[in-house]
C-alpha positions as CSV (number, residue, x, y, z in Angstrom):
1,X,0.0,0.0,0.0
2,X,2.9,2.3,0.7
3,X,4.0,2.5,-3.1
4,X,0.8,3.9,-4.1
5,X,1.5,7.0,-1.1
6,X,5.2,7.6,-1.5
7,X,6.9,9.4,-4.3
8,X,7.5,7.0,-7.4
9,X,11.4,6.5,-8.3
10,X,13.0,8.4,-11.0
11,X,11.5,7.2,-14.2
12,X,14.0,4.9,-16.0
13,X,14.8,5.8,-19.3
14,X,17.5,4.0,-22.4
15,X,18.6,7.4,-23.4
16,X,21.6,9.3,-22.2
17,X,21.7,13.3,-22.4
18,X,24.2,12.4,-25.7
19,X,21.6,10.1,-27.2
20,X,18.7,12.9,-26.7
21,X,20.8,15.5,-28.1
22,X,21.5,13.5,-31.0
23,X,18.1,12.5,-31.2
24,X,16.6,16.0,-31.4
25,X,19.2,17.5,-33.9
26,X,18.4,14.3,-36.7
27,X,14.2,15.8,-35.6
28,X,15.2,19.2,-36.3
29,X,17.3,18.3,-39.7
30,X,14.6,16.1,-41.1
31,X,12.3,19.2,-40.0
32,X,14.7,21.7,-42.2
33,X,14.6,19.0,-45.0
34,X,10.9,19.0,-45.4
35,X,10.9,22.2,-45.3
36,X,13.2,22.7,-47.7
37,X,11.3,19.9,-49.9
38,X,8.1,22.4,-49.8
39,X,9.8,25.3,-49.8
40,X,7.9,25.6,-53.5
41,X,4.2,24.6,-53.6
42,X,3.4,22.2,-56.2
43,X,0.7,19.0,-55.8
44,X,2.4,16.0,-54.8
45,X,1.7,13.2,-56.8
46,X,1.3,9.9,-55.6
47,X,4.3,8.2,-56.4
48,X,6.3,11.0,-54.1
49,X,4.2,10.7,-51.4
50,X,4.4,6.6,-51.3
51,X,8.3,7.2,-51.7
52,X,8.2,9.6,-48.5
53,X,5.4,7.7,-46.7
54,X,8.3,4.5,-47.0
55,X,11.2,6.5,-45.9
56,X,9.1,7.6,-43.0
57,X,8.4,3.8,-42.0
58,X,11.7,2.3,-42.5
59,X,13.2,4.9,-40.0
60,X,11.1,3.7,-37.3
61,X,11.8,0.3,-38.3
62,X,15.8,0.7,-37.9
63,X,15.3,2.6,-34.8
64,X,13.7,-0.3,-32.9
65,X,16.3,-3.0,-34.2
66,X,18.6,-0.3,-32.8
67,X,16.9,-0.4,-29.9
68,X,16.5,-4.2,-29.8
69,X,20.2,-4.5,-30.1
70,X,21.7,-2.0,-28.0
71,X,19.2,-1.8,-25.0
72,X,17.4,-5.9,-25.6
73,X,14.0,-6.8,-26.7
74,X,12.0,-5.1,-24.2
75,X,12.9,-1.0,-24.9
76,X,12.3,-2.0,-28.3
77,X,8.6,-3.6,-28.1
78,X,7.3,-1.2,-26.1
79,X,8.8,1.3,-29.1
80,X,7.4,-0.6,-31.9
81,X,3.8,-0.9,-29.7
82,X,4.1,2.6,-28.9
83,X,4.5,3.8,-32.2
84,X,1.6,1.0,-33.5
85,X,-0.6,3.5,-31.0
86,X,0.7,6.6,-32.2
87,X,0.1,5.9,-35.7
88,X,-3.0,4.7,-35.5
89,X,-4.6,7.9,-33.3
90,X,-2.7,10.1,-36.2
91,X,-4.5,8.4,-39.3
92,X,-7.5,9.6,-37.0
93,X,-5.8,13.1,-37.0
94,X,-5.2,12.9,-40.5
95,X,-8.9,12.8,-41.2
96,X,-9.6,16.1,-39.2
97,X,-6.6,17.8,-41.3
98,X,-8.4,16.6,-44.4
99,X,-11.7,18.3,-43.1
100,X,-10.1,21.3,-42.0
101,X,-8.4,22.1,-45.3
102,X,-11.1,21.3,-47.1
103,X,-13.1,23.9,-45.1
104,X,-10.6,26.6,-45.5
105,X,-10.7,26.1,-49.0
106,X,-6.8,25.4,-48.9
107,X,-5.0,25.2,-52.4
108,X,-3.7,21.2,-53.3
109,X,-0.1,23.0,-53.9
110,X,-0.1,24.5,-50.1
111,X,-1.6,21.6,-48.7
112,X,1.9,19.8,-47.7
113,X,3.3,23.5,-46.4
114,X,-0.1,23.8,-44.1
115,X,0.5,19.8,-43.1
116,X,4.2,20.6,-42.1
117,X,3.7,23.7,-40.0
118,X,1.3,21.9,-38.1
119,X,3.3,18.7,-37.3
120,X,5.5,21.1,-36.2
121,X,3.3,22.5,-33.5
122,X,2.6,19.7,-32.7
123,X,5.9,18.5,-32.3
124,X,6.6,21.0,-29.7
125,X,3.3,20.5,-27.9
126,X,3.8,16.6,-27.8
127,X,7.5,17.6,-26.2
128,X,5.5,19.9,-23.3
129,X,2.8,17.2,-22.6
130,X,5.5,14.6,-22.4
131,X,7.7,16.5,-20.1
132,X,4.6,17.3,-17.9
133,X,3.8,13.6,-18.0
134,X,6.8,12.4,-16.9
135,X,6.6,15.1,-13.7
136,X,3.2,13.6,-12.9
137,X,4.4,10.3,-13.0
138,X,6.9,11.1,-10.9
139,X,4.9,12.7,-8.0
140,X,3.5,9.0,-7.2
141,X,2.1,6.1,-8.7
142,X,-1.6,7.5,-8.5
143,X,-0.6,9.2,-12.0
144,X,-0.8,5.9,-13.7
145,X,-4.9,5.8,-12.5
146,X,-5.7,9.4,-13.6
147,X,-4.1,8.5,-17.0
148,X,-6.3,5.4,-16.8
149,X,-9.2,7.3,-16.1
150,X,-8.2,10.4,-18.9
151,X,-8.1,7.3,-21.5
152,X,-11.4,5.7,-20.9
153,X,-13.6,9.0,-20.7
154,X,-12.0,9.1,-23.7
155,X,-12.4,6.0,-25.1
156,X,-16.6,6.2,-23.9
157,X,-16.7,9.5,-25.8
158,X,-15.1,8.2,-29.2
159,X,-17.1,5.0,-29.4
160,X,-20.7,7.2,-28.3
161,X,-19.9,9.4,-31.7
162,X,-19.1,6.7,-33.6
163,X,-22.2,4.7,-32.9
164,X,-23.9,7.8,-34.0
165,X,-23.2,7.2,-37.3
166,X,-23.1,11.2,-38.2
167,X,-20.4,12.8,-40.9
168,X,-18.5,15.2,-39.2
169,X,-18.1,19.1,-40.6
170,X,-16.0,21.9,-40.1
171,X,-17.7,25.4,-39.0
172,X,-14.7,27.6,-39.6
173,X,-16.7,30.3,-38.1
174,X,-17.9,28.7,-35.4
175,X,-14.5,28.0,-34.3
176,X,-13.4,29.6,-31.1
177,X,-9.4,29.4,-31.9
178,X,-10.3,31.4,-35.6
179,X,-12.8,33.8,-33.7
180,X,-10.4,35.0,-31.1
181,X,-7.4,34.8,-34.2
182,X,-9.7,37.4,-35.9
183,X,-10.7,39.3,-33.7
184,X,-6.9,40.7,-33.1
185,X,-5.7,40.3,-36.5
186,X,-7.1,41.3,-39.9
187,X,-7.3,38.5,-42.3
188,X,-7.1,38.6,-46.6
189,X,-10.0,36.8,-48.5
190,X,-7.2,35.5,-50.7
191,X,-4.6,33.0,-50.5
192,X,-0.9,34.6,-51.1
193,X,1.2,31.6,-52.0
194,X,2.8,30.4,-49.0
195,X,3.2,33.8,-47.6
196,X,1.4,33.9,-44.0
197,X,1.1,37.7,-43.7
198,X,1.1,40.1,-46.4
199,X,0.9,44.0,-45.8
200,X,-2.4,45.5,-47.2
201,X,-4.1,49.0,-47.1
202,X,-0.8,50.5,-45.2
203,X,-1.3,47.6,-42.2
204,X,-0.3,43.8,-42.0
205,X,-2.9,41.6,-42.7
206,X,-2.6,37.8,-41.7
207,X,-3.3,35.3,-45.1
208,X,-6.0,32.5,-45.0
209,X,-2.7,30.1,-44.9
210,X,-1.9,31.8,-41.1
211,X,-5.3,31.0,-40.3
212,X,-5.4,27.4,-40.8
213,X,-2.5,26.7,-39.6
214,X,-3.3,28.2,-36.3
215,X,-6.5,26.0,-36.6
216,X,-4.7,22.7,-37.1
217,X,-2.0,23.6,-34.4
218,X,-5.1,24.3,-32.1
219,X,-6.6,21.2,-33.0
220,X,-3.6,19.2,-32.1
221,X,-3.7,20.0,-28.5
222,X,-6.8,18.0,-28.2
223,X,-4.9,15.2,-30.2
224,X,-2.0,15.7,-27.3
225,X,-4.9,14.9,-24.3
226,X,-5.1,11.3,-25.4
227,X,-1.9,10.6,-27.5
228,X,0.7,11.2,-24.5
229,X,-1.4,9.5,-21.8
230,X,-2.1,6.4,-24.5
231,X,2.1,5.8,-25.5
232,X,2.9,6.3,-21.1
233,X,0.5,3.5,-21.0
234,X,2.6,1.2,-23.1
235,X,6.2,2.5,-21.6
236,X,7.1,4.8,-18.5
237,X,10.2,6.1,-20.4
238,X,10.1,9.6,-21.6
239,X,12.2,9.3,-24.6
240,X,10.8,6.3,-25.9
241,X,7.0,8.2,-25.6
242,X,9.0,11.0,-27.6
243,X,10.8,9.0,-29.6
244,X,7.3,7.1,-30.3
245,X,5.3,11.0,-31.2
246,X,7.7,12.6,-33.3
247,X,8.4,8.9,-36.0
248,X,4.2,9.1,-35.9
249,X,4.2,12.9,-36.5
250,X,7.4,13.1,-39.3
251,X,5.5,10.6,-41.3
252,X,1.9,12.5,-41.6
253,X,2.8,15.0,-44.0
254,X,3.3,12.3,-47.0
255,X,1.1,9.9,-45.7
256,X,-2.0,12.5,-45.9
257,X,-1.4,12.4,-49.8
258,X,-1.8,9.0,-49.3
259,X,-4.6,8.3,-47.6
260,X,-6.6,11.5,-48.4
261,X,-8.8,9.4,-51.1
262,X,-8.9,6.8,-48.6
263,X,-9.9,8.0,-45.6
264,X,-13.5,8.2,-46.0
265,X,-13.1,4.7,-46.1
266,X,-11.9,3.6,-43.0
267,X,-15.6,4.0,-41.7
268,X,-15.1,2.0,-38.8
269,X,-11.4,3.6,-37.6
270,X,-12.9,5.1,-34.3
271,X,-14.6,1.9,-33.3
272,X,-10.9,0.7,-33.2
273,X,-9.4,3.5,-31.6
274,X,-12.3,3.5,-28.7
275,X,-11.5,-0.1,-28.0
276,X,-7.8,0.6,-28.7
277,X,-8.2,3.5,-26.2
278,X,-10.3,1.2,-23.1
279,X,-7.9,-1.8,-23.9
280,X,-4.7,0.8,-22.3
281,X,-7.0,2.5,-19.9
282,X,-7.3,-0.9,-18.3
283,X,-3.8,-1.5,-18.6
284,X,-2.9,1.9,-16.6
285,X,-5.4,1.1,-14.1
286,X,-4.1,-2.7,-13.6
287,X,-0.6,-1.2,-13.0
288,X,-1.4,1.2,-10.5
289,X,-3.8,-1.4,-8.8
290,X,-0.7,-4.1,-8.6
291,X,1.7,-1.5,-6.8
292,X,-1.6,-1.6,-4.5
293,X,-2.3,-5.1,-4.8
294,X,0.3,-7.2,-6.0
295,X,-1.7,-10.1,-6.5
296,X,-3.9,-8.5,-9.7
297,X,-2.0,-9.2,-13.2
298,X,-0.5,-6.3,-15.3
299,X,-1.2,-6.6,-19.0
300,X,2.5,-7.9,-20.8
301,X,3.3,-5.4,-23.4
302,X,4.0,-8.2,-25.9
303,X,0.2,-8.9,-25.1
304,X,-0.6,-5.1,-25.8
305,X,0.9,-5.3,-29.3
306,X,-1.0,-8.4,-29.9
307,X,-4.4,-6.4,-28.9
308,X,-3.9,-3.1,-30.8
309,X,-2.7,-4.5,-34.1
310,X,-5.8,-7.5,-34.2
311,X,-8.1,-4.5,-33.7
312,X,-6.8,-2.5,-36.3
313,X,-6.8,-5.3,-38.3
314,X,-10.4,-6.3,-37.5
315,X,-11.1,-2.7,-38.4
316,X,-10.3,-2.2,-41.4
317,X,-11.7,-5.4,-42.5
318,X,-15.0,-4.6,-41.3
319,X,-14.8,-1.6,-43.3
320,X,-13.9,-2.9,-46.7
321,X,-16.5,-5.4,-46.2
322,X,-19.0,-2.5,-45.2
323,X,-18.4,-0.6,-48.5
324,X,-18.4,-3.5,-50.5
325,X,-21.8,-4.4,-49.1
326,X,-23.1,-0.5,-49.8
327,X,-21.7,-0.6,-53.2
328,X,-23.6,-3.9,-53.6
329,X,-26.7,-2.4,-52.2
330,X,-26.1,0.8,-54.6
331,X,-25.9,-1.3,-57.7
332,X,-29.1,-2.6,-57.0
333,X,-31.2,-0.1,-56.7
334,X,-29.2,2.3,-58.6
335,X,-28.5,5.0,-55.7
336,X,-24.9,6.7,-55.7
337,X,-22.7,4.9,-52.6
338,X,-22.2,6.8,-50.2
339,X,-19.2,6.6,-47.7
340,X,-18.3,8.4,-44.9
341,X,-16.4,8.5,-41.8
342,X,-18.5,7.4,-39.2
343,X,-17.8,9.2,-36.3
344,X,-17.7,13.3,-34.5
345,X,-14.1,13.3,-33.8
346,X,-12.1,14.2,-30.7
């Protein structure tokens, strides 16, 4: 009983202050190289966006066997079932970025510059709810049951819009975060390239562009409320939960191009995530109950893996088998199919 009172132990971490150092300069150099890749808008076409949507996988990939052979086998599956996670809530992200720049009406060519600025953002917020993370689970192990709890309120509120089977939408202007961004700044009707502010009638003006990109950054720090808690569920060290965000995050940029005409599609993605959510709720509860009571089981991480990738499997099954069914159903009486994401997100 005295574990769950008394401050918790440092958290134990794989990396070194070298190896985090070293870590964050390869982040901010493949940051500068995107950027520098965008630098001129153009449409990406597919085969560019498959060729960076690989490159993005493959590092992850590396990085675990890295792990796997300098640190052993268990550093390196709670990476790859971290990341698993990670990537899984961003294809759910991915599907609000698609909403949002369709709303704002945001030119194919400055898509990828919008998509960049905000993974950005969000790398730097991810960074600040980690850090925070690891503080909290360092006051006591009591943490471990309010992330528990954080995860399942979520997971209740993901799988109640799902089941309501309504298409989300974007009211640009009934967003708070755009209200209060125009209410200080003036803002062009027109895009301006990839300029963000432009000077107009003697005073500087803020461009469309500025404004969703201050919409998407926004939007991430709802992404942040679940993401963190869910990867501190699978591993307690701080670098590997960072290390697990910012391989999920690099990747989105190219893989929006290439899911963008898919997306739609993956009608049942948020009946995964709920039960992907509840499944590492009750795994942050369990562990905080066995410092309590050592005699209830934890939930192996090997097992965790095992869990998350069936149900994404079982997922995205269910939906191709869904659509194929409408499209059957369509053909027979003639109606257009019509397929849409099933759920009001987070």
């Amino acid at each position: 009983m005295a574990q769950s009172v008394i401050l918790a132990a440092p958290l134990e971490t794989v990396a070194s202050p070298q190896l985090w150092a070293i870590s964050i300069a390869v982040l901010i150099g493949l940051l500068v190289a995107d950027f520098v890749v965008t630098r001129r808008p153009h449409d990406v076409p597919m085969r560019e966006a498959v060729g960076w949507s690989i490159f993005y996988l493959t590092l992850p990939a590396v990085f675990g066997l890295v792990l796997w052979w300098a640190y052993g086998s268990r550093p390196a599956i709670e990476f790859y079932t971290g990341f698993v996670v990670e990537k899984s809530l961003s294809v759910d992200n991915l599907f609000v970025f698609m909403l949002l720049l369709g709303a704002f009406a945001v030119p194919s060519a400055l898509a990828q510059r919008v998509l960049l600025y905000g993974i950005a953002g969000a790398l730097v917020l991810r960074g600040i709810f980690i850090a925070a993370g690891a503080a909290v689970l360092q006051a006591g192990t009591w943490a471990f049951l309010l992330f528990g709890g954080v995860l399942l309120l979520t997971a209740v509120k993901v799988m109640r819009d799902a089941t309501k089977g309504q298409d989300h939408e974007v009211d640009i202007d009934g967003m708070r975060s755009v209200k209060l961004l125009r209410r200080f700044f003036p803002v062009t009707k027109e895009y301006h390239g990839s300029k963000m502010t432009v000077r107009q009638a003697g005073r500087r003006a803020l461009t469309p562009l500025a404004v969703v990109v201050f919409a998407v950054f926004m939007t991430d720090i709802v992404f942040a409320v679940d993401s963190v808690p869910a990867v501190y569920g699978v591993t307690e060290d701080p670098y590997l939960v960072f290390a697990t965000n910012a391989f999920a995050l690099m990747g989105l940029r190219a893989l929006y191009f290439v899911l963008r005409n898919v997306l739609d599609k993956l009608r049942h993605l948020n009946y995964g995530l709920a039960v992907i959510l509840a499944f590492i709720g009750v795994k942050l509860v369990l562990h905080w109950a066995h410092g309590v009571w050592p005699a209830l089981p934890e939930v192996p991480t090997l097992a965790s893996l095992g869990v998350i990738a069936l149900t994404l499997v079982t997922v995205t099954i269910t939906s191709v088998l869904a659509n194929r069914r409408d499209a059957a159903a369509a053909q027979e009486t003639g109606e257009p199919v019509s397929v849409g994401h099933s759920s009001d997100q987070r």
